[in-house]
C-alpha positions as CSV (number, residue, x, y, z in Angstrom):
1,X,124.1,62.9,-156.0
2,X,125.6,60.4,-158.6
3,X,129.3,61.6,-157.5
4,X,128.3,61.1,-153.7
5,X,126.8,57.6,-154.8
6,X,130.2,56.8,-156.5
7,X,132.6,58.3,-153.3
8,X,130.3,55.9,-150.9
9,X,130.7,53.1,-153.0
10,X,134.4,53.9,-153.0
11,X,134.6,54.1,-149.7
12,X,132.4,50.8,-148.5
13,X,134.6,48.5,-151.4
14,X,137.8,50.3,-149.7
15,X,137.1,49.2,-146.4
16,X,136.0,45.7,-146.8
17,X,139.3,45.1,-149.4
18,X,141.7,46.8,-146.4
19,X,140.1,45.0,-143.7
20,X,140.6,41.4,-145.9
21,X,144.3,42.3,-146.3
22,X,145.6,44.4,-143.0
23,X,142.9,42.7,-141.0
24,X,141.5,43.5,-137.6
25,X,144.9,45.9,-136.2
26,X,144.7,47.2,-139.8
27,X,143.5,51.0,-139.3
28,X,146.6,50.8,-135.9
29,X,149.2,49.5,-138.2
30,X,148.6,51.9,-141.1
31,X,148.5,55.1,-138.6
32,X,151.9,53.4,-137.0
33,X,153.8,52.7,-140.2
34,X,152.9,56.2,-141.7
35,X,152.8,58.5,-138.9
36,X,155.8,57.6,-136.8
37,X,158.8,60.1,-137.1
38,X,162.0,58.4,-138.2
39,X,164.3,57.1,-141.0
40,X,163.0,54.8,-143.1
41,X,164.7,52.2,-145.0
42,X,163.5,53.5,-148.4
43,X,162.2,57.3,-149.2
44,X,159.3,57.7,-151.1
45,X,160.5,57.7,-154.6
46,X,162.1,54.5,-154.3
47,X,160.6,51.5,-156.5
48,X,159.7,49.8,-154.0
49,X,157.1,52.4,-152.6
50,X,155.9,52.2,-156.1
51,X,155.9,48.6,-156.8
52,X,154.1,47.4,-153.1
53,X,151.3,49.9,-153.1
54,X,149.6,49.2,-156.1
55,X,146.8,46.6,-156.6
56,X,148.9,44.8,-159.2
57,X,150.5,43.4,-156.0
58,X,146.8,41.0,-155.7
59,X,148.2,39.1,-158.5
60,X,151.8,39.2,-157.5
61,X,151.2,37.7,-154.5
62,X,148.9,34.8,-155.7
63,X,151.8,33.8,-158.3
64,X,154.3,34.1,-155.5
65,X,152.5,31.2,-153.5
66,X,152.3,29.6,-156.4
67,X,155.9,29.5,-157.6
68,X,157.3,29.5,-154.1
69,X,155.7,25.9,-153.7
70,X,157.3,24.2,-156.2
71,X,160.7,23.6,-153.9
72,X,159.3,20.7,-152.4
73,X,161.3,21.8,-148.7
74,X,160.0,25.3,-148.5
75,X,156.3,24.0,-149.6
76,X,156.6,21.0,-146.8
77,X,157.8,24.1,-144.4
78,X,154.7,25.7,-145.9
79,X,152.3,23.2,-145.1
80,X,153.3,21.8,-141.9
81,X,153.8,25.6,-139.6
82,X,152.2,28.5,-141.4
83,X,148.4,27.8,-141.3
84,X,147.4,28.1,-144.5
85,X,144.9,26.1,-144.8
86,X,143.2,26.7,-141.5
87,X,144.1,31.1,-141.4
88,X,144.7,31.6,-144.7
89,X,143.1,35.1,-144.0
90,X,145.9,35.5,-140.9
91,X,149.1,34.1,-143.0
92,X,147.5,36.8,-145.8
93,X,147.6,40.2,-143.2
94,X,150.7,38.7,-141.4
95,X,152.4,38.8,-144.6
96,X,151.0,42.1,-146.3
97,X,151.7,44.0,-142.6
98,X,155.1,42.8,-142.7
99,X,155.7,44.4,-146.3
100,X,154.1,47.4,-145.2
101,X,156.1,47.6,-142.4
102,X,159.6,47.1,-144.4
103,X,158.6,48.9,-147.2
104,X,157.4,52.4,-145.7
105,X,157.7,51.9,-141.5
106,X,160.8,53.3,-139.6
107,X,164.0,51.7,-139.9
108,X,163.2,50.8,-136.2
109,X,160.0,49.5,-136.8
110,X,161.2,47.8,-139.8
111,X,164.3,46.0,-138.0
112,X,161.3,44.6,-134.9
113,X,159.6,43.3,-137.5
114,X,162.6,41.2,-139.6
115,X,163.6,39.8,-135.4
116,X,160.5,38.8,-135.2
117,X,160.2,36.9,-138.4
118,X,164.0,35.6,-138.0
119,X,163.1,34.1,-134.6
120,X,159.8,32.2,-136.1
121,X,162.1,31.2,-138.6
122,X,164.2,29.6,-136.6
123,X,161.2,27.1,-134.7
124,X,160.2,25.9,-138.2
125,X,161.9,22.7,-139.1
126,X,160.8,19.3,-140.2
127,X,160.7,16.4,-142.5
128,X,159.3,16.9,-145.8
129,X,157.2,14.1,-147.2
130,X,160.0,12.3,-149.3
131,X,162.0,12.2,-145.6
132,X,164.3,15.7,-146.5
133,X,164.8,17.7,-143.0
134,X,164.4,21.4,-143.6
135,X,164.8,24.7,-141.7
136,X,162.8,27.5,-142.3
137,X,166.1,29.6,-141.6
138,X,168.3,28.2,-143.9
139,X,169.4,30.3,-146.1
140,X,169.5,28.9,-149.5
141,X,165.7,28.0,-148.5
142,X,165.0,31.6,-147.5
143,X,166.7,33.4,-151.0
144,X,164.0,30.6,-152.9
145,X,161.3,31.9,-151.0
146,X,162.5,35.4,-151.7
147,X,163.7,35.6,-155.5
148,X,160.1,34.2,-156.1
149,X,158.5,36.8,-154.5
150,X,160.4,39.8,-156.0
151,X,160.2,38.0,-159.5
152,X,156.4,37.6,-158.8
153,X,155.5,41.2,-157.6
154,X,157.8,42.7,-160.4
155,X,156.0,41.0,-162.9
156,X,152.8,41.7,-162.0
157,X,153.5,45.3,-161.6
158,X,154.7,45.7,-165.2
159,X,151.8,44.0,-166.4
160,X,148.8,45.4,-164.3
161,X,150.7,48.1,-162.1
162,X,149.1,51.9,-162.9
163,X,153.2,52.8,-163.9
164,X,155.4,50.3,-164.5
165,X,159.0,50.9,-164.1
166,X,161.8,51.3,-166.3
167,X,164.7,49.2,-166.9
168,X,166.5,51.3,-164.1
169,X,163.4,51.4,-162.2
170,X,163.2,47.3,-162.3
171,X,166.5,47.3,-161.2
172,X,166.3,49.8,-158.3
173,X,163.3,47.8,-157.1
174,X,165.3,44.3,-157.4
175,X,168.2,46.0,-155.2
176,X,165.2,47.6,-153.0
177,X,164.2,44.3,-151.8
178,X,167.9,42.8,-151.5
179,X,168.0,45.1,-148.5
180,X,165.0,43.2,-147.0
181,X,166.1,39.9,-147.6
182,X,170.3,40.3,-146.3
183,X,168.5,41.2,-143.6
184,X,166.0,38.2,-143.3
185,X,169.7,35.7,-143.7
186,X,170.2,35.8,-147.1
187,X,173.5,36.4,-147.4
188,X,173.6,37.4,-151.0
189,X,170.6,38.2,-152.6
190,X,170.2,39.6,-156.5
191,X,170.4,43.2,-157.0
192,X,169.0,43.1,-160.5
193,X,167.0,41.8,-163.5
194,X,170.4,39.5,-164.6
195,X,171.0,38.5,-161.2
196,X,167.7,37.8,-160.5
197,X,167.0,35.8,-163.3
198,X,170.2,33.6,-163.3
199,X,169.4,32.7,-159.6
200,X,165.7,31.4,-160.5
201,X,167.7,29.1,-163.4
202,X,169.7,27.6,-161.0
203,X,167.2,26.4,-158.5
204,X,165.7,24.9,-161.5
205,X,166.7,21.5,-160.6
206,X,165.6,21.4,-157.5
207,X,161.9,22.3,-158.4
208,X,158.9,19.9,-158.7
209,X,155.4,19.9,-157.9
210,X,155.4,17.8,-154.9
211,X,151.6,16.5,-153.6
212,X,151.7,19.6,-151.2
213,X,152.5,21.9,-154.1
214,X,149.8,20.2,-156.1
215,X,147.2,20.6,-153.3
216,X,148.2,24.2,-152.5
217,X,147.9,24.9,-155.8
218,X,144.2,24.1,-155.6
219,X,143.3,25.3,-152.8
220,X,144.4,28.6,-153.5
221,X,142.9,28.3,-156.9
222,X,139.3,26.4,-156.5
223,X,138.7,26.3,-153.5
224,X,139.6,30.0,-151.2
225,X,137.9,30.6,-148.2
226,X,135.8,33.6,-149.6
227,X,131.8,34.2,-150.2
228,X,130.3,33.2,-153.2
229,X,129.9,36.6,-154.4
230,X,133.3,37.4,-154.2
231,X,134.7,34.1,-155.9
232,X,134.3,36.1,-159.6
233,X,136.9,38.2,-159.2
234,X,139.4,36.5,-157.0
235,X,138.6,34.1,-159.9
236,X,140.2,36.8,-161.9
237,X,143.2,37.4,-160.2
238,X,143.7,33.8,-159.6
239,X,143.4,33.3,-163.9
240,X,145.7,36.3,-164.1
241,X,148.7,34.8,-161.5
242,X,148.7,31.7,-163.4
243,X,149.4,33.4,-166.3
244,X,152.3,35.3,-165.6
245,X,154.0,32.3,-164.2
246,X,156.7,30.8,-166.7
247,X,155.8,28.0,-168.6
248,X,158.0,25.6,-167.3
249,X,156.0,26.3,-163.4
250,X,152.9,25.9,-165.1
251,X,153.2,22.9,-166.3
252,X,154.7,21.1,-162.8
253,X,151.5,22.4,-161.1
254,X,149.3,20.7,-164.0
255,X,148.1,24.2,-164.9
256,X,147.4,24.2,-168.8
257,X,147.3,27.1,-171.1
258,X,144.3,27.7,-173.6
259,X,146.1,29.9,-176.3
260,X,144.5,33.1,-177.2
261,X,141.9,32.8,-173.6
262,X,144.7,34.6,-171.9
263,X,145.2,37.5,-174.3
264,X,142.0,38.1,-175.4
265,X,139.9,37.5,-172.3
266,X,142.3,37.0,-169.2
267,X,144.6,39.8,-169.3
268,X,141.7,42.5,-169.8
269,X,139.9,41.0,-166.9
270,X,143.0,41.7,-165.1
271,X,143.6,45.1,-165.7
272,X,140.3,45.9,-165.3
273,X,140.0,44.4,-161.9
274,X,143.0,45.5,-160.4
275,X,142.2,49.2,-162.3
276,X,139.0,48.9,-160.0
277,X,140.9,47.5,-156.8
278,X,143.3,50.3,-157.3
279,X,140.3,52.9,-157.3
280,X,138.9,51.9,-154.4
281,X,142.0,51.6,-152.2
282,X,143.0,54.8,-153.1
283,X,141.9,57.6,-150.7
284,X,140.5,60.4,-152.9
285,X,142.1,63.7,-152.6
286,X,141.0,66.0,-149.6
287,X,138.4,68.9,-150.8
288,X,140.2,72.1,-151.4
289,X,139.6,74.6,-148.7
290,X,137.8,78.0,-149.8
């Protein structure tokens, strides 16, 4: 009885996290990005695979936003076409179907979805506050947006992911997502931890937390669009992306650390949650026949 209590509970938590994430076409999507015959861009044992279907990727994608909104063109981009403010829920299972899509669709599938995010690309441009034109296509703009993200879902995977990759493994997940973005219009993307690294250094100087940045920052931070009940442990996650993010970030985005908070109360909370995220979104193992 106390197993069968536990497998419900599994199941109900499951099905409200997925239907947060992949949204209303979520159970259509997952069937079409699994079950469809084809090549895919990666197999199964590449990072990637790894890396974008485990929980850790809940506080990846928090300090992605995050770091991503300190270029003050890409945040004004941000701010004046994608809706987060007013579909934050949308821009979230937009976002998470497209990864799914690249990461384990058909090479078909995959390709449909890129055209389709190239050609909204190429509608978004604009005037940032300060009077800077941008365009969501360029692609100096576009490698920012993406060097964030693979630096932010790496990161969160080798802290709270269930097996964190090795140095090749980091690597191989770094050149993974290369493939994605050259395809996207960034025309030469890193394909590892130097690379990667090296490129984040040199958009250094055109960083700062811009009054979007600063009011993206909390909204995704005090104020989400969620219940009260489940404001806890997105407050978790939330605690979690700020601290992976390097100090330098943290400190443009007015976000202070409390020394020892992190370690001794912050991280556990994180791996705790995302242990229980991970258990829930995982689909327990058929019973054996016989």
């Amino acid at each position: 009885m106390v197993e069968a209590a536990g497998s419900g509970l599994r199941e109900r938590l499951g099905r409200i996290l997925f239907a947060r994430v992949a949204g209303p076409s979520g159970p259509e999507n997952r069937a079409r990005i699994h079950d469809t015959p084809g090549p895919r861009w990666f197999g199964p044992d590449r990072p990637v695979r790894r890396v974008h279907g485990d929980a850790s990727m809940f506080i990846g994608g928090l300090r992605a936003l995050l770091l991503q909104s300190l270029h003050p063109l890409a945040m004004a981009a941000v701010a004046g076409h994608s809706g987060f403010r007013s579909d934050p829920w949308g821009r979230l299972q937009r976002t998470s179907t497209f990864l799914a899509v690249t990461t384990s669709g058909t090479a078909d599938h995959a390709r449909e979805a890129v055209d389709r995010v190239r050609a909204v690309h190429e509608g978004v441009r604009g005037f940032s506050s300060s009077g800077e034109p941008y365009h969501a296509a360029d692609p100096h703009l576009l490698c920012w947006v993406h060097v964030a993200e693979v630096d932010s879902f790496l990161r969160a995977h080798q802290r709270y992911g269930a097996r964190p990759l090795d140095g090749a493994g980091c690597d191989g997940y770094i050149h993974d997502m290369a493939t994605v973005a050259h395809a996207l219009g960034v025309p030469d993307p890193p394909h590892d931890r130097a690379k990667l690294a090296a490129r984040i250094a040199a958009y250094r100087p055109e960083l700062r937390a811009a009054r979007e940045a600063l009011d993206a920052a909390r909204f995704i931070l005090s104020r989400p669009p969620l219940p009260w009940p489940a404001r806890p442990p997105y407050a978790v996650l939330a605690a979690n992306a700020v601290s992976t993010l390097p100090p330098w970030a943290r400190k443009q985005l007015r976000l202070p650390r409390v020394p020892g908070v992190e370690e001794i109360c912050v991280r556990p909370a994180g791996k705790a949650l995302t242990g229980t995220i991970r258990w829930a979104m995982t689909r327990p193992p058929a019973p054996a026949e016989g």
